[in-house]
C-alpha positions as CSV (number, residue, x, y, z in Angstrom):
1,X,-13.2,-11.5,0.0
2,X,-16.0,-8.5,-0.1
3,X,-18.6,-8.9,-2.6
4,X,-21.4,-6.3,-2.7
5,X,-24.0,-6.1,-4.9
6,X,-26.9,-3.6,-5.5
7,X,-26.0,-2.4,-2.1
8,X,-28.8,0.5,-1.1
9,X,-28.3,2.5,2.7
10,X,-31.9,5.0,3.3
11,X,-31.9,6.9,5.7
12,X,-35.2,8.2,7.5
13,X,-35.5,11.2,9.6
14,X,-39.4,12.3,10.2
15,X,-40.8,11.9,6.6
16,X,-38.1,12.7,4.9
17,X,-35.6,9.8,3.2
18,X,-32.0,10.2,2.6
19,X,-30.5,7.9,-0.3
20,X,-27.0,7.4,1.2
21,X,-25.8,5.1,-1.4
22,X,-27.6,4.1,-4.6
23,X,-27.4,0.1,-5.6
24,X,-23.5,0.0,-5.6
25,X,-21.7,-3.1,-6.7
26,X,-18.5,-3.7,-5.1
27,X,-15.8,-6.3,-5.2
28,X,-12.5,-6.6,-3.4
29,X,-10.4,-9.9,-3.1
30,X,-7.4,-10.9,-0.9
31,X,-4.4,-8.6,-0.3
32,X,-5.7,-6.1,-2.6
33,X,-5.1,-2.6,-1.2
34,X,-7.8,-0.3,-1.9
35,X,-8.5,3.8,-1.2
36,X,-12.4,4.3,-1.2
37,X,-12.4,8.4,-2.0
38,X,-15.0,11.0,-2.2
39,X,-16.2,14.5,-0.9
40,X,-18.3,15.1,2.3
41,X,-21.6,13.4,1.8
42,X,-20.5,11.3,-0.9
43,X,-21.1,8.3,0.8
44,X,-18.0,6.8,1.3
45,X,-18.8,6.9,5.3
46,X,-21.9,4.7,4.6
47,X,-19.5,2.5,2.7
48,X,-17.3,1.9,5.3
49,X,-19.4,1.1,8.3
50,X,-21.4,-1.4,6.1
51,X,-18.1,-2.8,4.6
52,X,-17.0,-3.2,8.4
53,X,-20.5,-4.4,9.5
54,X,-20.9,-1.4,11.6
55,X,-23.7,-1.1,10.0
56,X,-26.6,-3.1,7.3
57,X,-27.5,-2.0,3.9
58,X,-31.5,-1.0,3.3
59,X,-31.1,-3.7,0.1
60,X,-28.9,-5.6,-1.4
61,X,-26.7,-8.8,-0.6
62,X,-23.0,-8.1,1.3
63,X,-21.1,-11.5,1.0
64,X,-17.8,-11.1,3.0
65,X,-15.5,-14.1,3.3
66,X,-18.0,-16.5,2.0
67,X,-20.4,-15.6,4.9
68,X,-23.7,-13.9,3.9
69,X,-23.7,-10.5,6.3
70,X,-27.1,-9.0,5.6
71,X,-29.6,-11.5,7.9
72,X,-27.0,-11.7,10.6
73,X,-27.9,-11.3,14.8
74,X,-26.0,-8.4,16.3
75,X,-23.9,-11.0,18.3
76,X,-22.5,-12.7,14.9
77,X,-22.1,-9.0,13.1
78,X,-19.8,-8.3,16.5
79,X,-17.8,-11.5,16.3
80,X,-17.5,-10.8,12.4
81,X,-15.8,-7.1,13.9
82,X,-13.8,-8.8,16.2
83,X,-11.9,-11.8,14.3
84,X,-12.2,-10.6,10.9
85,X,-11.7,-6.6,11.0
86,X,-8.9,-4.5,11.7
87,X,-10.1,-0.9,12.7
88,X,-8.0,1.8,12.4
89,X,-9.7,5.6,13.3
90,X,-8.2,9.3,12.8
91,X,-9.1,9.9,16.5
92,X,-6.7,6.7,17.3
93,X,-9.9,5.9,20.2
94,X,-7.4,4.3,22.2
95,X,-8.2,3.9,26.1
96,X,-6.6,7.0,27.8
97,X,-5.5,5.3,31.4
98,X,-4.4,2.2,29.9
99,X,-0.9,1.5,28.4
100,X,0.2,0.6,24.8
101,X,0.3,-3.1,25.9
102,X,-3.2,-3.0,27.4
103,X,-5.1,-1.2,24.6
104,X,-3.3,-3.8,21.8
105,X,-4.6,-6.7,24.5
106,X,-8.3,-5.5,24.3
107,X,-9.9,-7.3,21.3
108,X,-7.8,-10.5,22.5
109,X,-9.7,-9.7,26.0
110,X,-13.1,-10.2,24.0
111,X,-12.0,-13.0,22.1
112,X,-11.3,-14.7,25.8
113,X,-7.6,-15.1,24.9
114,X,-5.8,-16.2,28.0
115,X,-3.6,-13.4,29.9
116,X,0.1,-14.9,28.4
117,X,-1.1,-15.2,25.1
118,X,-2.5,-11.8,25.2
119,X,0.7,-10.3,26.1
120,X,2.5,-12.0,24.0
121,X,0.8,-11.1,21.0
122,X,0.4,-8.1,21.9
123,X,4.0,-7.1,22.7
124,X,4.8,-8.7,19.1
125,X,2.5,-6.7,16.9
126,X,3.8,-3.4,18.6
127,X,7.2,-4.5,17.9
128,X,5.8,-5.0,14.5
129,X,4.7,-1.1,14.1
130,X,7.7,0.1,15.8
131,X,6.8,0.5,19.5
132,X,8.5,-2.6,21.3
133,X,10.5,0.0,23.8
134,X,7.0,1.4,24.4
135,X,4.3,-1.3,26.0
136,X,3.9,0.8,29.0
137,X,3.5,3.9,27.7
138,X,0.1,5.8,28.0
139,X,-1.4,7.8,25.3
140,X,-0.5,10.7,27.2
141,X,2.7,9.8,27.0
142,X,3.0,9.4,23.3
143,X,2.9,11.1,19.9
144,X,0.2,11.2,17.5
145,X,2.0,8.9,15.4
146,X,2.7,6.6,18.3
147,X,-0.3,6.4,19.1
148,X,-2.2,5.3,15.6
149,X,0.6,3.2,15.2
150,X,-0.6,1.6,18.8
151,X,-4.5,1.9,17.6
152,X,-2.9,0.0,13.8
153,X,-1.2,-2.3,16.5
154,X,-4.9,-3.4,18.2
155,X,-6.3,-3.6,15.2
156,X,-3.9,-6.1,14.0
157,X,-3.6,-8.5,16.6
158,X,-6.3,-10.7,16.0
159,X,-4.8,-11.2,12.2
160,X,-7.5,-10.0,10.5
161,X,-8.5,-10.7,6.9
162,X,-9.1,-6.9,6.0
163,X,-7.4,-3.9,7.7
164,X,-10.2,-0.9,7.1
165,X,-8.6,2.5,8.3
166,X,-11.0,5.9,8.4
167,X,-8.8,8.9,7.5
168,X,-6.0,7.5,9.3
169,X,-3.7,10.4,9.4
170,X,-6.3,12.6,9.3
171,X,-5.1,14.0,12.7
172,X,-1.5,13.7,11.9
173,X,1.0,16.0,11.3
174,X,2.6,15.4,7.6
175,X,5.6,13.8,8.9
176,X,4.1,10.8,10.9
177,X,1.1,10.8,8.0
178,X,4.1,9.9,5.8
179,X,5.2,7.2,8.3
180,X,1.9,5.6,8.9
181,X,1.5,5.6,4.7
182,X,5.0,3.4,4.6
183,X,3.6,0.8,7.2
184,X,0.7,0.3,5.4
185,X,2.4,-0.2,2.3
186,X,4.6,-2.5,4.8
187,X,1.8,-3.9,6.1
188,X,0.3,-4.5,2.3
189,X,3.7,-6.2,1.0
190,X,3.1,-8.9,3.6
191,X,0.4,-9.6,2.3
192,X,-2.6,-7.6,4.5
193,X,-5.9,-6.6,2.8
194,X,-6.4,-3.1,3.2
195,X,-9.6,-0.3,2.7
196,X,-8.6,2.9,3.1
197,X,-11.5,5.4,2.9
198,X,-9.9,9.0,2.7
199,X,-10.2,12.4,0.9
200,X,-6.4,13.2,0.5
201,X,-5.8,12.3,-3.0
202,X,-1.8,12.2,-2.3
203,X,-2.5,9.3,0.2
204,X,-5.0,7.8,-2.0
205,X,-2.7,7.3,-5.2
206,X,-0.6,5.4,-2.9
207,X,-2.9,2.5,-2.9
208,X,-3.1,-0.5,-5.7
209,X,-6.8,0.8,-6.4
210,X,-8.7,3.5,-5.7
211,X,-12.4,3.8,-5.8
212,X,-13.8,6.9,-6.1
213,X,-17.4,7.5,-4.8
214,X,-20.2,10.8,-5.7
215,X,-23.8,10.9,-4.8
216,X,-24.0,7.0,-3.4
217,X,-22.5,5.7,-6.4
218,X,-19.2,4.7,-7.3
219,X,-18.3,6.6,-10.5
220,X,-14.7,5.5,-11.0
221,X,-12.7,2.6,-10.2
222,X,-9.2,2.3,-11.2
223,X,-6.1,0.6,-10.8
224,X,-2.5,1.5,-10.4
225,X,-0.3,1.3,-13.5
């Protein structure tokens, strides 16, 4: 599903270049669920947003479902975002004024999904996380675990081939972490392919693989017993 090769990321500011990663080779396939790991800098960051064509690697070829990412338009990168990726953020970015329903509804909104169809699958992936008795409910009126469970919830309802979650409990208390952890591995057993990029080694273990990542390079790559 994600194949990476010699993957480079500079970065220039003035005359001065910053290697963010360093030629990594990368491959993840279907329904695996992987924990990319490292300290501050490390690179993992950079990983991510190319992983999740946020952003494009210096050099190097990214092959993701078959479809060569590196020569793409912004408009195709964004429709890649939209159909294929599932976004899941420690600040939960969901809209403040809007309800559960309505945030879920929003990447259906730019997929030009018709209203009922919205709603419906909406209202069915929050059942899925837990939250069916909460559609209307604003952020405001919800807990930090409600609401990444409402911010996993939009990121699932366009069925997307790979789940990729930055520090997702992150701004949780241990409690709801714990919870989000379980529907991943919920979300996992049915089959969902998930990159978790995330320095808590106790959450990290949890996943089938973990790659760990120091100075732009991977330097371990290991799989559960």
């Amino acid at each position: 599903m994600i194949s990476m090769r010699r993957i480079r990321k500079v970065y220039s500011t003035g005359k001065v270049e910053v290697e963010a990663l360093r030629g990594v080779d990368l491959e993840i396939g279907s329904n695996e669920y992987v924990a990319i790991v490292g300290p501050s800098g490390s690179g993992k960051s950079t990983l991510m947003n190319i992983v999740g064509c946020l952003d494009t690697p210096t050099s190097g070829e990214y092959v993701l479902s078959g479809e060569h990412v590196g020569g793409l338009d912004r408009n195709r990168l964004a429709e890649i975002r939209n159909r294929r990726i599932g976004f899941v953020f420690q600040n939960f970015n969901l809209l403040p004024y809007a309800t559960a329903l309505e945030n879920v509804e929003l990447p259906l909104l730019f997929a030009g999904a018709a209203a009922k169809e919205r709603r419906e699958r909406a209202s069915a992936v929050l059942d899925k996380v837990g939250l069916g008795d909460r559609l209307e409910h604003k952020p405001t009126e919800l807990s930090g675990g409600q609401m990444q469970r409402v911010a996993i919830a939009r990121a699932l309802v366009n069925t997307p081939a790979i789940l990729l979650a930055d520090e997702p409990t992150g701004n949780l208390d241990s409690a709801a972490g714990k919870a989000i952890v379980s529907l991943f591995a919920e979300l996992h057993a049915a089959g969902q392919t998930i990159v978790l990029i995330t320095h808590d080694a106790g959450i990290a273990k949890l996943a089938s693989r973990v790659v760990q990542v120091r100075d732009g390079q991977i330097v371990e790559d290991r799989r559960a017993a």
